[in-house]
C-alpha positions in Angstrom: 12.2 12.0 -24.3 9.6 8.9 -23.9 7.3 8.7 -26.5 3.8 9.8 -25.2 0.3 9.0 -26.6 -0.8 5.8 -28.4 1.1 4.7 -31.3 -0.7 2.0 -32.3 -2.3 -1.3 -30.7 -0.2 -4.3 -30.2 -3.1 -6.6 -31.0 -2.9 -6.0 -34.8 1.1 -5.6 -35.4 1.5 -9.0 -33.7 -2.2 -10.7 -35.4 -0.4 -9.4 -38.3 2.7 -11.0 -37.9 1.1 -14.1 -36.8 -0.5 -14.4 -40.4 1.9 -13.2 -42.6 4.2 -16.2 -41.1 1.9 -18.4 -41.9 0.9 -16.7 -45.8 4.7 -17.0 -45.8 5.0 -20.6 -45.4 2.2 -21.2 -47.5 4.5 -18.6 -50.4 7.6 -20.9 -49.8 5.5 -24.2 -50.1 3.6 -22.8 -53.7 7.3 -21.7 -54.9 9.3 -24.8 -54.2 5.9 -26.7 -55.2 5.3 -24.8 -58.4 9.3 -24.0 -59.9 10.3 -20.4 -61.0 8.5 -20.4 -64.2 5.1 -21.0 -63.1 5.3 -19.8 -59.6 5.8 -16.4 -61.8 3.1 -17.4 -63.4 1.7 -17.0 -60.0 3.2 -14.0 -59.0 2.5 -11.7 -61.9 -1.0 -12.9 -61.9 -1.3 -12.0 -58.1 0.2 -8.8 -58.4 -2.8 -7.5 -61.1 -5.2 -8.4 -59.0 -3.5 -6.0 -56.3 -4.8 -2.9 -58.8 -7.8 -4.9 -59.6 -8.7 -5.2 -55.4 -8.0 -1.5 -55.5 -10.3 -0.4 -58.1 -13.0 -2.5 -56.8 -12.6 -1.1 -53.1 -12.4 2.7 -54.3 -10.8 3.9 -51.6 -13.0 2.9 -49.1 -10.6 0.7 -46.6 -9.1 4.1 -46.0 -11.8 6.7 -46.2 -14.2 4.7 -44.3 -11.8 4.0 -41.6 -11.8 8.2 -41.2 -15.7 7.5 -41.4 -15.8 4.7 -38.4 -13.3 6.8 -35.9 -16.1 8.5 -35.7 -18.1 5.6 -33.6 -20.4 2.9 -34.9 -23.1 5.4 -35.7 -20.7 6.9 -38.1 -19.7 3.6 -39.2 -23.7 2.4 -39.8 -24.4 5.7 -42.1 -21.8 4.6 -44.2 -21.5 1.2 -44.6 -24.4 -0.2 -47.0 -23.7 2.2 -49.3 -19.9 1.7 -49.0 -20.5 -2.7 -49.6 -23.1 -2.0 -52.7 -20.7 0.2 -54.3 -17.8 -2.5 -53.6 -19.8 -5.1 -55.0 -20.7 -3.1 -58.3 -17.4 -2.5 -59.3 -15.8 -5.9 -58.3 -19.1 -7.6 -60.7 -18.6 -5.2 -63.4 -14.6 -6.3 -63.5 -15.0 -9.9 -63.3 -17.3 -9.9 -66.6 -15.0 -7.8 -67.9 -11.7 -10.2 -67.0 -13.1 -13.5 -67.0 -13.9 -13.9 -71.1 -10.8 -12.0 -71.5 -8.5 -14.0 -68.9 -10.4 -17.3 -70.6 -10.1 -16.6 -74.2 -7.8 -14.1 -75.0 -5.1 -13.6 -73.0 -2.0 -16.4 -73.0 -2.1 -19.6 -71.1 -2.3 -20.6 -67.9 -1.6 -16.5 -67.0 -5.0 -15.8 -68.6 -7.3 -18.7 -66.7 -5.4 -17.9 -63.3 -5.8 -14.2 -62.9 -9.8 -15.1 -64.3 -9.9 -17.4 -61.5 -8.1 -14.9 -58.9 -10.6 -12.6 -60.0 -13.7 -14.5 -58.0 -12.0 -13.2 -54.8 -13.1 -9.5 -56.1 -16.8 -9.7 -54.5 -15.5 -11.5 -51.6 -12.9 -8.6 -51.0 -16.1 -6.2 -51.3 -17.8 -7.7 -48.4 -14.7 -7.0 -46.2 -15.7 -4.9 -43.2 -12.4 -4.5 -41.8 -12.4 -0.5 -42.1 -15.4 -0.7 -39.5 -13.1 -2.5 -36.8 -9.9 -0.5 -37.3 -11.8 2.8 -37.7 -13.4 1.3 -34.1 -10.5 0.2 -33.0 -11.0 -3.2 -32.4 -7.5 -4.4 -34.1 -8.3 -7.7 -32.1 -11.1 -9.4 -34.3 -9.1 -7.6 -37.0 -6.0 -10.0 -36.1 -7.8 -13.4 -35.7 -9.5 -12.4 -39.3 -6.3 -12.3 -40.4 -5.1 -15.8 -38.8 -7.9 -17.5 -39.9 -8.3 -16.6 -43.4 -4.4 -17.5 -43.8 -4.4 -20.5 -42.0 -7.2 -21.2 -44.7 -5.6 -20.2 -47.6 -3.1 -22.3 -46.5 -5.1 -25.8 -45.8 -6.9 -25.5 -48.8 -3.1 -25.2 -50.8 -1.7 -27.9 -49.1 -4.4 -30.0 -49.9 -4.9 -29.0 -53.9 -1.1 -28.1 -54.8 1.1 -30.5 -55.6 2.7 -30.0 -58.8 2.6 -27.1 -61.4 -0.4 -28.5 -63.2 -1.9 -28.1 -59.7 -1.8 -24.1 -60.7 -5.3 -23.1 -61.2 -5.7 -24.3 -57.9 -3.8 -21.7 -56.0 -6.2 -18.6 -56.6 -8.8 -20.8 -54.8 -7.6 -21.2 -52.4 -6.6 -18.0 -52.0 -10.3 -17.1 -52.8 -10.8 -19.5 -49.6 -9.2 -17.7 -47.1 -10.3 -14.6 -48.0 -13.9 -15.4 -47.7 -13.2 -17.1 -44.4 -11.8 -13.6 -42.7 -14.4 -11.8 -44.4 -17.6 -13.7 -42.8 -15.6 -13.6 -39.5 -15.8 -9.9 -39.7 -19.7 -9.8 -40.8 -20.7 -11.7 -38.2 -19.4 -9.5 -35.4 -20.9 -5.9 -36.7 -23.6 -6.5 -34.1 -21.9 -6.5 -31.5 -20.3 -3.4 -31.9 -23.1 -1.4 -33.0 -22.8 -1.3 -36.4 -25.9 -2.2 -38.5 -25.5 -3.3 -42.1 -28.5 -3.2 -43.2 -30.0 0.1 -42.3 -30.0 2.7 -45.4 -27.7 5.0 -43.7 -27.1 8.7 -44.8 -26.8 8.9 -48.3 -25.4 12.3 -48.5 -22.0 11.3 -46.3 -21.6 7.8 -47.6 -21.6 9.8 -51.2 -19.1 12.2 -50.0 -16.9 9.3 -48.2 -17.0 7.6 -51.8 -16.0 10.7 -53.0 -13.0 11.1 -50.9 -12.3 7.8 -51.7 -12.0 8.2 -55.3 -9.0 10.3 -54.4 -7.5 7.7 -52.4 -8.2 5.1 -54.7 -5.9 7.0 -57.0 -3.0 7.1 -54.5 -3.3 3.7 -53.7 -3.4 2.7 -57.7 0.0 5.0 -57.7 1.6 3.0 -55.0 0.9 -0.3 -56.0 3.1 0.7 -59.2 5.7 1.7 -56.7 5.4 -1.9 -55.3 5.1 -4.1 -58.1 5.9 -2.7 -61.2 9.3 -3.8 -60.8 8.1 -7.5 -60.8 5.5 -6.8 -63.8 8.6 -5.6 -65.7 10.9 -7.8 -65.2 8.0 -10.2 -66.2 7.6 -8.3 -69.6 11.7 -7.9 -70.4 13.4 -11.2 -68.4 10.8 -13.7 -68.3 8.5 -15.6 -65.8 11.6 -17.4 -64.6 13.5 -14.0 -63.5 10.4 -12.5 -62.3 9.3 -15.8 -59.9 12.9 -15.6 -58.4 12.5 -11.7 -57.8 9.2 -12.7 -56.0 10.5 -15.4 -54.1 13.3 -12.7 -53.1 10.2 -10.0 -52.7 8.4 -12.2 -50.2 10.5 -11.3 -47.1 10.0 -7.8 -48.2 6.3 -7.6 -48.5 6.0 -9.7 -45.1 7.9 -6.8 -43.3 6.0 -4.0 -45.3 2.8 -6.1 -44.3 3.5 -5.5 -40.5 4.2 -2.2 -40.9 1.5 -1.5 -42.7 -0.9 -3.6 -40.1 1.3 -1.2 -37.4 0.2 2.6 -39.3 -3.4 1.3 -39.6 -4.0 1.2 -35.9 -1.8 4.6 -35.5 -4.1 6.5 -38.4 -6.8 7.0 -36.0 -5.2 7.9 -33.0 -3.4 10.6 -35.5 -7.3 11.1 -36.9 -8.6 11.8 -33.4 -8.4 15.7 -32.8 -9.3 17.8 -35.2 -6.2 20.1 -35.1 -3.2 18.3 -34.4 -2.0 19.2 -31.0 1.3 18.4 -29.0 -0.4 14.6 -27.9 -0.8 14.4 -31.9 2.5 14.9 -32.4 4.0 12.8 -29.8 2.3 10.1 -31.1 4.3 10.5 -34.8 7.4 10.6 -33.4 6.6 7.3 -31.4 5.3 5.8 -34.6 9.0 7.1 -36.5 10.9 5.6 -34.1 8.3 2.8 -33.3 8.3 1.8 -37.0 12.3 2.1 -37.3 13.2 0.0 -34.6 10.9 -3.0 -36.2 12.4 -2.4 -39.7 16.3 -2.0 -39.7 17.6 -5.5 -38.4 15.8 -6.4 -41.7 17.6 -4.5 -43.6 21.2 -5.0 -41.4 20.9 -8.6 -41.0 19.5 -9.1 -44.7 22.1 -8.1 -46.1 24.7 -10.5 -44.4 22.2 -13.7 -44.4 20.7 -13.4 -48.0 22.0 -16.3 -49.9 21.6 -18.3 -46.9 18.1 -17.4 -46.2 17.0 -18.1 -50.4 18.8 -21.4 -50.3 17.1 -22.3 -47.1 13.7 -21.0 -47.7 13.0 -21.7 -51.7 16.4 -24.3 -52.7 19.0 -23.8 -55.3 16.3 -23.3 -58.0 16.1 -19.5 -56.8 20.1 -18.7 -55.8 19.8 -15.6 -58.0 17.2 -14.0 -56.5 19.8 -13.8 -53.5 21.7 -10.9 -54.6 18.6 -9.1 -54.8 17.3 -10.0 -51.8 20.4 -8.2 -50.3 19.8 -4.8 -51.9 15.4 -5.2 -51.7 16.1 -5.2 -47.5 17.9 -1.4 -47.5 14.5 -0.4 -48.5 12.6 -1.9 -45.6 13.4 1.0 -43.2 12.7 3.1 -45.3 9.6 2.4 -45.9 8.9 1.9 -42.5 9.6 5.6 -41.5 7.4 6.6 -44.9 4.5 4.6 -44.2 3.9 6.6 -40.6 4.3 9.7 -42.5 1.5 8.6 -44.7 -0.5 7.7 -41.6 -0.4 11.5 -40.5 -1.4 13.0 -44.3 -4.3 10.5 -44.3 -4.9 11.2 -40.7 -5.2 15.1 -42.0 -6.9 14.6 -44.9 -4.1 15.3 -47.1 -4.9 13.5 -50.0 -3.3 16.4 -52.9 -0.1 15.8 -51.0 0.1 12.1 -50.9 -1.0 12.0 -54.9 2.4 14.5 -55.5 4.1 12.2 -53.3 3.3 9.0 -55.1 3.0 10.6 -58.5 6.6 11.9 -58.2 7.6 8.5 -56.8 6.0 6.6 -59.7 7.3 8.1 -62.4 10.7 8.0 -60.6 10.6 3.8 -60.4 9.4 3.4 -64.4 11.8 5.4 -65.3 14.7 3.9 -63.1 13.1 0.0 -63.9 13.1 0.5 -67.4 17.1 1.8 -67.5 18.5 -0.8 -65.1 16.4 -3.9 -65.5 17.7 -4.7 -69.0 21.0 -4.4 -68.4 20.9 -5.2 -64.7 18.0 -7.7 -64.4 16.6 -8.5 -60.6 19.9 -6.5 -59.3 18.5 -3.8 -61.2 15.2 -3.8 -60.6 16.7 -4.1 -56.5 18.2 -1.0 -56.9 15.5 1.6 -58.4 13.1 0.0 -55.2 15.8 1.4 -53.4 16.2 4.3 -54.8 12.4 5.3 -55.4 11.7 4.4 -52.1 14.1 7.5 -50.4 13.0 9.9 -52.9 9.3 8.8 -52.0 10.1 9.2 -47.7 11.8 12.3 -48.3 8.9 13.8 -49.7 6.4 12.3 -47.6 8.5 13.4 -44.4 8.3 17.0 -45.9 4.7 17.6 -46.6 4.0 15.6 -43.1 5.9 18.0 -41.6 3.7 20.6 -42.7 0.5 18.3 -41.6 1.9 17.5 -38.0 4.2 20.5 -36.9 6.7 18.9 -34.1 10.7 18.3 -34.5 11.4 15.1 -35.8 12.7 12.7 -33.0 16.4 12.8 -34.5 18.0 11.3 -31.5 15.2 8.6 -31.3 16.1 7.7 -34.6 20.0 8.1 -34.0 19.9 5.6 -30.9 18.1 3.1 -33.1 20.8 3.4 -35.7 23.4 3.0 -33.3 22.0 -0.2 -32.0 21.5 -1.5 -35.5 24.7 -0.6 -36.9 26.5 -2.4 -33.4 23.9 -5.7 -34.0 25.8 -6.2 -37.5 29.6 -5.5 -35.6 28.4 -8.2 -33.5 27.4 -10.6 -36.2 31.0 -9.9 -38.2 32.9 -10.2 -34.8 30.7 -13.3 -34.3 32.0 -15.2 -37.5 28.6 -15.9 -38.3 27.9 -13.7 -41.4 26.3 -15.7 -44.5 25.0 -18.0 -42.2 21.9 -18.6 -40.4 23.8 -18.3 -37.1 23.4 -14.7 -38.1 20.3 -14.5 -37.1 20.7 -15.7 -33.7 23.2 -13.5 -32.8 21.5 -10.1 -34.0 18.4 -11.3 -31.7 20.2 -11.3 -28.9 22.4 -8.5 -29.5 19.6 -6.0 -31.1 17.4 -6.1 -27.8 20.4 -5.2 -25.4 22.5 -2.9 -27.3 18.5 -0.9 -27.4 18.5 -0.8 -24.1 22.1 0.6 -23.9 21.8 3.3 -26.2 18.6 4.4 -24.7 16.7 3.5 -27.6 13.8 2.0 -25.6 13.3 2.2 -21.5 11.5 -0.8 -19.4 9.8 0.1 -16.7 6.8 2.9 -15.2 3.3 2.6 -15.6 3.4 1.9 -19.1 6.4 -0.8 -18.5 7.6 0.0 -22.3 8.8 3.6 -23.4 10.6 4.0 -26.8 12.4 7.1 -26.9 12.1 10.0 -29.6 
């Protein structure tokens, strides 16, 4: 059948792509720029301040979001409270790491996450819950552009070299401000007043939910990077900036899908009970999320070593092998991250801890035995493998959260497609090369169509079938 219901807005899945292109040139540029050692330097410092951004939001890019579906009203009783409590937390931790980054901790790690660290209060002002909870994934998108395209100006003009370093955060810093003062100054005009008091009483309890999704989010962040922080601690900066240059094409892929579920959560979020327009919109957003994600994995595995040499230079030629095990996980992912979208949608928050608890454990454990003897390979291979025990349990307790088959034969026509885009790069001759590429564009689109993966035409001009 054709997927029915809104699955998510356009507008923000292709904003989002727009941006991570360009965060991804600038990530090339600082790697080539910087070398493997310090560009892990880099990379291990950026991945703290991931948990450290967490902490200091506290759950409330999600919770709120639940808060603003509700219209701007709900968003305005909210939303002072939800900023002051931000800021608190994001001043408390940057006297807390800035004497310790500065004085304690090794050099240049220590003075570069202290200087990542200003971008803490600057996250806090973020509104961008308010727009996606409003759905407005528009001013949401150009947010995005603009604060990349910054981050990006600002490092092409201050990194050069490695002793250019303490330069990067920044400018990262930068860009981040700019997307959050383009969101401020358009609260007006949707209603939303920041300055009013608000109702105490629900912006405590959306805090309080928020604690609980602060945890969840701390829990998958170690499912995302601990691999790199690991690899850091037992291989070396070296090892651990190849394994991010190798990472980067993952986390630009994650980053669309992720920028995709955000505008499906409050579609999901809009009834109260799920009902059968509920679930037609999560099988859209299964399938939807599956046909974006497996070329990656398909074609990344027969263009890796092309695509590091081309991209970062022969300086990071062994991140290339684990490049080509990091893509199986992509669609993976994809499908999980939906799934999520329906137990926040629900308010499912003890389910999603078990989920990422299980999962977390899973990765340490599987990190710690093959990264010694393994290295990046190894650390490749337990993200694979954490991330199918992780959809499989998300997948089951969504189940139970949005009752509705699972749109098998969507998924089955995708597959199909995929798995005859990569016969028709081997028949091609192109494998290994960037040619590769090319040919899977053309042939991916057409061989949808085929299987009945995806129908043009109708009122709505685009069906994807589930």
């Amino acid at each position: 059948m054709s997927g029915s219901g809104s699955a998510g807005s356009p507008a923000l899945t292709i904003g989002e792509a727009l941006a991570r292109l360009v965060a991804f040139g600038t990530t090339i540029y600082l790697a080539r720029t910087l070398g493997p050692d310090t560009y892990g330097v880099v990379a291990v410092a950026a991945g703290v301040m991931l948990y450290l951004t967490q902490v200091a939001d506290s759950g409330v890019e999600l919770a709120g979001m639940t808060e603003a579906s509700t219209g701007a009203d709900g968003a305005t009783a909210v939303a002072r409270g939800a900023i002051l409590h931000r800021l608190a937390i994001a001043g408390a931790l940057m006297l807390l790491l800035w004497p310790a980054g500065w004085l304690a901790m090794p050099q240049p790690d220590g003075r570069v996450l202290a200087l990542y660290t200003l971008g803490l209060p600057v996250a806090a002002l973020s509104v961008r819950w308010v727009y996606l909870g409003l759905q407005r994934p528009g001013s949401v998108a150009v947010s995005r552009i603009l604060g990349d395209v910054a981050t990006a100006g600002a490092t092409l003009a201050l990194v050069h070299g490695a002793g250019d370093v303490y330069w990067v955060p920044l400018a990262a810093t930068f860009g981040l401000a700019v997307a959050a003062l383009w969101l401020l100054a358009g609260t007006r005009r949707l209603g939303v007043d920041l300055r009013a008091p608000g109702d105490r009483l629900r912006a405590a309890a959306m805090l309080a939910r928020g604690r609980r999704l602060a945890l969840f989010l701390l829990l998958g962040l170690v499912l995302y990077n601990i691999d790199l922080l690991l690899l850091r601690a037992l291989k070396g900066d070296a090892d651990s900036g190849r394994y991010a240059a190798a990472y980067v094409l993952i986390s630009f892929s994650a980053n669309l899908v992720i920028g995709y579920t955000l505008t499906v959560l409050p579609a999901l979020a809009r009834e109260r009970e799920p009902t059968a327009a509920t679930a037609g919109i999560y099988a859209t957003g299964l399938v939807t999320a599956w046909m974006a994600t497996l070329p990656v994995a398909i074609g990344g595995v027969l263009v890796a070593p092309a695509v590091i040499q081309v991209l970062f230079g022969r300086a990071y030629a062994d991140g290339a092998s684990a490049l080509a095990v990091l893509v199986l996980s992509v669609p993976i992912s994809g499908v999980r991250e939906v799934a999520v979208a329906a137990l926040l949608a629900r308010q499912r928050e003890p389910a999603l801890l078990r989920v990422n608890a299980l999962a977390a454990a899973a990765n340490i454990t599987l990190n710690l035995a093959l990264i010694p003897p393994f290295g990046l390979v190894g650390a490749a291979w337990a993200t694979v493998a954490t991330e199918v025990v992780r959809t499989w349990l998300a997948m089951t307790a969504a189940r139970r959260a949005v009752p509705g088959r699972l749109p098998v034969t969507g998924l089955g026509r995708v597959l199909a497609a995929g798995l005859g885009m990569g016969a028709a790069i081997a028949v091609s001759g192109t494998s290994g090369t960037l040619l590769a590429i090319g040919v899977g564009g053309v042939a991916y689109p057409v061989l949808l169509g085929l299987f009945g993966a995806v129908r043009v035409g109708g009122p709505q001009r685009f069906h994807v079938s589930t």
